[in-house]
C-alpha positions as CSV (number, residue, x, y, z in Angstrom):
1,X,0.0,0.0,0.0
2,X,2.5,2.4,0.7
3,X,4.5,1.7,-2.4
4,X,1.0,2.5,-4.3
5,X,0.7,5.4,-2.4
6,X,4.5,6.6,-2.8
7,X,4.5,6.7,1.6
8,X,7.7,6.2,2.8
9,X,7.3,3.0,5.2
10,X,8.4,4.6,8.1
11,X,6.2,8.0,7.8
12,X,3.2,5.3,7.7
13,X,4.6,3.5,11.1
14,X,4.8,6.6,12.8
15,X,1.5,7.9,11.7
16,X,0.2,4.8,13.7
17,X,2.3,5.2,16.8
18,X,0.9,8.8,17.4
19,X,-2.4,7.4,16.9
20,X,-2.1,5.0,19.8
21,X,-0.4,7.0,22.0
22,X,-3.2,9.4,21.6
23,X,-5.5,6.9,22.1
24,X,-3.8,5.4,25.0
25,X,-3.5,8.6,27.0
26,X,-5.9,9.9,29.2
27,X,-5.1,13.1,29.6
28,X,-5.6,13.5,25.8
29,X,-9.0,12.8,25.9
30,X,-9.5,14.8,29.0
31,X,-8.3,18.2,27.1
32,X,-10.5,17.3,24.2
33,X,-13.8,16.5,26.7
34,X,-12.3,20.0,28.3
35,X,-12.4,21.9,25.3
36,X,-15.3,21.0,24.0
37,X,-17.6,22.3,27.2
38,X,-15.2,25.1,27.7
39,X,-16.3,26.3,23.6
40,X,-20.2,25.4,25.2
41,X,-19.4,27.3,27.9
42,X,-18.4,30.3,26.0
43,X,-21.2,30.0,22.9
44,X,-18.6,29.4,20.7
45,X,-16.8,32.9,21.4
46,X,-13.6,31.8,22.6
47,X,-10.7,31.2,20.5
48,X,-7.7,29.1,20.8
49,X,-6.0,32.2,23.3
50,X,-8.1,32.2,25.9
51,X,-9.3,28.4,26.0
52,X,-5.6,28.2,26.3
53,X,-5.6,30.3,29.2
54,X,-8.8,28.0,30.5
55,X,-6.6,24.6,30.1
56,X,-3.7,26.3,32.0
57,X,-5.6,27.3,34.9
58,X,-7.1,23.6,34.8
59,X,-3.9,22.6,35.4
60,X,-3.2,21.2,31.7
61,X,0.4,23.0,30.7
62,X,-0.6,23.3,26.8
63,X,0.5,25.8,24.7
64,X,-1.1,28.0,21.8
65,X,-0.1,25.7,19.1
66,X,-1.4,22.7,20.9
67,X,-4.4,24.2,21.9
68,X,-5.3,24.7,18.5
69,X,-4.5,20.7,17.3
70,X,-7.1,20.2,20.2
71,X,-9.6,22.8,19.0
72,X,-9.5,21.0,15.6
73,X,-9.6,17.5,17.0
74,X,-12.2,18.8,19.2
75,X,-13.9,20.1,16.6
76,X,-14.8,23.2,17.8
77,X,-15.7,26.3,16.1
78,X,-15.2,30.5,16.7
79,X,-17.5,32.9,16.1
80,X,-16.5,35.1,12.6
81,X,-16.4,38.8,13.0
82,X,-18.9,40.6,10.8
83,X,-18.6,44.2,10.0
84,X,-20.4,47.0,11.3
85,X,-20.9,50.9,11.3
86,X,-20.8,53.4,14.0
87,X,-23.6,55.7,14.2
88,X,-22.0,59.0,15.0
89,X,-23.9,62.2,14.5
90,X,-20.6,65.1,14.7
91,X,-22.3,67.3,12.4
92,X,-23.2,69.8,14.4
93,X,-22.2,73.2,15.8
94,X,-22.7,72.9,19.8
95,X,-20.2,73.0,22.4
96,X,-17.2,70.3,22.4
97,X,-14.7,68.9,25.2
98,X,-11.3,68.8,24.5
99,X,-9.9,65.6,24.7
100,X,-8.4,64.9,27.7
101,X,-7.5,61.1,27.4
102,X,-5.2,61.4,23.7
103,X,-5.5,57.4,23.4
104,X,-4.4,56.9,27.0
105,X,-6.2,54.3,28.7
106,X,-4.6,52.9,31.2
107,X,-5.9,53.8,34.4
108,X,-4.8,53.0,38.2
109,X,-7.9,52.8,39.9
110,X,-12.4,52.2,39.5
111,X,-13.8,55.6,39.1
112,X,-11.4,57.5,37.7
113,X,-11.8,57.5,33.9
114,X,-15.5,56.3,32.3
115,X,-16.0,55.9,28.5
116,X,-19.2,56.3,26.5
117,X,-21.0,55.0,22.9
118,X,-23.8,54.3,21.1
119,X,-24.6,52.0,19.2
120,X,-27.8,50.2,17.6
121,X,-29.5,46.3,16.9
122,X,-31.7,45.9,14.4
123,X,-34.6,43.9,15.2
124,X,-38.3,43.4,13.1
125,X,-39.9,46.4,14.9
126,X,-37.1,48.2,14.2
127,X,-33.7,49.7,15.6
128,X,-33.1,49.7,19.0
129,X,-30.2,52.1,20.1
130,X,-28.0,50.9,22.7
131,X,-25.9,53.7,25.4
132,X,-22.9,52.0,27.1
133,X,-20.8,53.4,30.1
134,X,-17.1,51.6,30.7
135,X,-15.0,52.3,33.6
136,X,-11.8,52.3,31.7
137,X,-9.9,50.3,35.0
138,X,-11.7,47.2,34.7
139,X,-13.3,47.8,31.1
140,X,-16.4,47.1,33.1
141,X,-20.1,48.3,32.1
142,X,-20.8,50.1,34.7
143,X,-24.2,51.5,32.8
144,X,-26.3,51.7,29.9
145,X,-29.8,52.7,28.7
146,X,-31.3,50.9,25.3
147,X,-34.5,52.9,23.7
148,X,-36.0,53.3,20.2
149,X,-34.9,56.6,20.1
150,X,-31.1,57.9,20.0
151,X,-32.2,61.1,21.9
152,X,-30.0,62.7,24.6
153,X,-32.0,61.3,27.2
154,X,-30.8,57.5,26.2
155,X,-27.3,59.0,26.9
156,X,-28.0,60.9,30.0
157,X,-29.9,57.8,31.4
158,X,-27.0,55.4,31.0
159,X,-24.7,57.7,32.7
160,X,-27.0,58.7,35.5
161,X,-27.2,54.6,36.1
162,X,-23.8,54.7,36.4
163,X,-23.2,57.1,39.1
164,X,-25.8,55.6,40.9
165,X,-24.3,52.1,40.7
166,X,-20.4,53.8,41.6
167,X,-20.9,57.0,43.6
168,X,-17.9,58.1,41.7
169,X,-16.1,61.3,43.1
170,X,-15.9,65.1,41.6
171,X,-13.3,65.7,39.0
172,X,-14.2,61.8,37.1
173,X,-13.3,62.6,33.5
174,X,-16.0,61.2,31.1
175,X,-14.8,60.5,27.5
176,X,-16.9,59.9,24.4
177,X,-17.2,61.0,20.5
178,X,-18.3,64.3,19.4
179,X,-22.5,62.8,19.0
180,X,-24.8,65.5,19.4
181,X,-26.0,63.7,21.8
182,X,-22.8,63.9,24.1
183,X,-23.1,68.0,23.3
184,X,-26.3,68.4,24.0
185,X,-27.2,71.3,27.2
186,X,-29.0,68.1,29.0
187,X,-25.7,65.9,29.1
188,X,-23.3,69.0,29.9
189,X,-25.5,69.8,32.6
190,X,-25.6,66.2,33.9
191,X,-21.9,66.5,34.3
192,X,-21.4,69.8,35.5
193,X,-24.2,68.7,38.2
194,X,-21.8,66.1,39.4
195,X,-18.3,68.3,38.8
196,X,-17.1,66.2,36.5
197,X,-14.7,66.6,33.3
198,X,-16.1,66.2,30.1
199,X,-13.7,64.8,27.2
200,X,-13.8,64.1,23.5
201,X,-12.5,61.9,20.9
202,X,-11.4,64.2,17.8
203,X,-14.1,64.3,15.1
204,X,-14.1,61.0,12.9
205,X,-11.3,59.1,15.1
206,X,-12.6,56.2,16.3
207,X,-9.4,55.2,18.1
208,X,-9.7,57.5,20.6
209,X,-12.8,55.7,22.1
210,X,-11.2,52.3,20.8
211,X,-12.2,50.7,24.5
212,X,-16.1,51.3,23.8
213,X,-16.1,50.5,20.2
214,X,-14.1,47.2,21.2
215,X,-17.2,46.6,23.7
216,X,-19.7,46.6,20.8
217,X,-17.7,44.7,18.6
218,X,-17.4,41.9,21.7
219,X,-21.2,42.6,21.8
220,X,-22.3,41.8,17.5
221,X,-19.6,39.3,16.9
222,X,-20.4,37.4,20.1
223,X,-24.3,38.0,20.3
224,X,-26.1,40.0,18.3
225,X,-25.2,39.2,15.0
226,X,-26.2,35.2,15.7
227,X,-29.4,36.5,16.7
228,X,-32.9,37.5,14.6
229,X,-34.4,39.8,17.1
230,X,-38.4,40.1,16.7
231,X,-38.9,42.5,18.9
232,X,-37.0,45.5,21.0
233,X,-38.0,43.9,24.3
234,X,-36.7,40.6,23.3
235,X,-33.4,42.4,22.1
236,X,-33.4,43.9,25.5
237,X,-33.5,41.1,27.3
238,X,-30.6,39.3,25.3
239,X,-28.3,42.1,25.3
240,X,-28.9,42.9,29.2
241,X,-28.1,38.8,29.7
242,X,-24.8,39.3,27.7
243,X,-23.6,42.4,29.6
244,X,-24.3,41.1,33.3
245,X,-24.6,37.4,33.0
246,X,-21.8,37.1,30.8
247,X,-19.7,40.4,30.1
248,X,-19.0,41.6,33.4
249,X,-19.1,38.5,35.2
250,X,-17.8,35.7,33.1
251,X,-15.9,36.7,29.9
252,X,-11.9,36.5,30.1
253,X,-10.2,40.0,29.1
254,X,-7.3,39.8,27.4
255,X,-6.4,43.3,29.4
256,X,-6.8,41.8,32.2
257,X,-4.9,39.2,32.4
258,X,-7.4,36.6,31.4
259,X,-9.9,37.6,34.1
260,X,-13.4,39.0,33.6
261,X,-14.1,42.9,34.9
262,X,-16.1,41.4,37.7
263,X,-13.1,39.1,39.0
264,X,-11.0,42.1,38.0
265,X,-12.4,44.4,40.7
266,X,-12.6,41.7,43.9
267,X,-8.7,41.3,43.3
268,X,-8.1,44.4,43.7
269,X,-10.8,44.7,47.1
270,X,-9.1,42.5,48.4
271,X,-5.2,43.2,47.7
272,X,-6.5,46.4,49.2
273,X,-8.0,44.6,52.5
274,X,-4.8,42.8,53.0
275,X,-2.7,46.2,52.6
């Protein structure tokens, strides 16, 4: 057969002895049974990096490259990004912030630097716009507000969640893009109400509020897109389960060293106690 074939004898005697040594080890099959509920476990959103990081902290010492032989073994498969817009209204002449982040977003503490967005879902009644508030430490969602209307009140109400969730301190700087809804009298007054510091990305440059618009992009590729929404309440509901049952609480940030913003923020309450 293998001189049909043109298979070097050898090649064909090795091929064998990996097969039974993977069939013959335990721990093999283990990984695989491992991977397979950890992809379950994560509705197919995590690739070979963080199930990686999963296996090591289940004690199984495998790196990236194996991690992807089990993945494809495994078969197991990854969410594909789709693309998407960003609805950004900056054509307008009202009031602006300067921008007083300039792509720096590392931060040393919770309440010290909060990010905003919109963004919107399209379901069979319609779209429904989505307002998202990040504390930039733990890239947690610390509020948000979801109407059929991108008004300034969807803004102000994700925000004013937000403060009451945190109690954050005067002088919190509060970044977003130039939306007329972010200029608007009824959002400036929100934050001159608590003394804080309003800031803005410069018109058209999404990088500058890359932390929120990498928070929607978590949101369609992992959720949204798989979904045929028929109605804004239903989209609701699905989008609050992915940002508290699964965002905050559960999801592995690369960022953060593998650990989701939830798990993020008791490490740091308690390396705090102990200090």
């Amino acid at each position: 057969m293998c001189h049909v074939l043109g298979v070097k004898s050898n090649n064909y005697y090795s091929y064998q002895k990996r097969n039974l040594d993977k069939q013959e080890d335990p721990t093999h099959e283990e990984m695989l049974d491992w991977v397979k509920d950890i992809a379950k476990f994560s509705d197919n959103t995590y690739g070979e990096r963080r199930i990686q990081k999963v296996l090591n902290a289940l004690s199984y010492p495998v790196s990236r490259q194996k991690t992807a032989k089990l993945m494809k073994e495994a078969g197991v498969w990854v969410r594909y990004k789709k693309k998407y817009k960003v609805t950004t209204n900056s054509d307008h002449n009202k009031p602006v912030y300067d921008n007083e982040l300039q792509q720096d977003f590392t931060v040393a503490a919770p309440n010290q630097v909060w990010v905003q967005d919109i963004s919107y879902i399209w379901t069979s009644e319609g779209w429904l716009y989505l307002a998202v508030v990040i504390d930039l430490y733990s890239r947690k969602v610390v509020g948000w507000s979801m109407g059929s209307r991108m008004k300034a009140q969807l803004v102000c109400d994700a925000l004013t969640m937000a403060i009451w969730q945190r109690q954050p301190k005067a002088g919190l700087i509060v970044h977003s893009d130039q939306g007329v809804q972010y200029a608007s009298h009824q959002y400036r007054r929100l934050l001159k109400d608590h003394s804080f510091i309003g800031s803005m990305s410069k018109k058209g440059c999404c990088w500058d509020n890359a932390v929120a618009e990498s928070f929607f992009g978590s949101l369609k590729q992992e959720r949204v897109h798989w979904r045929n929404y028929e109605t804004r309440y239903g989209a609701q509901q699905d989008v609050l389960n992915y940002i508290t049952m699964w965002y905050n609480s559960r999801r592995l940030h690369s960022y953060l060293g593998y650990q989701s913003p939830s798990d993020f923020e008791r490490a740091t309450e308690d390396l705090e106690m102990v200090a």
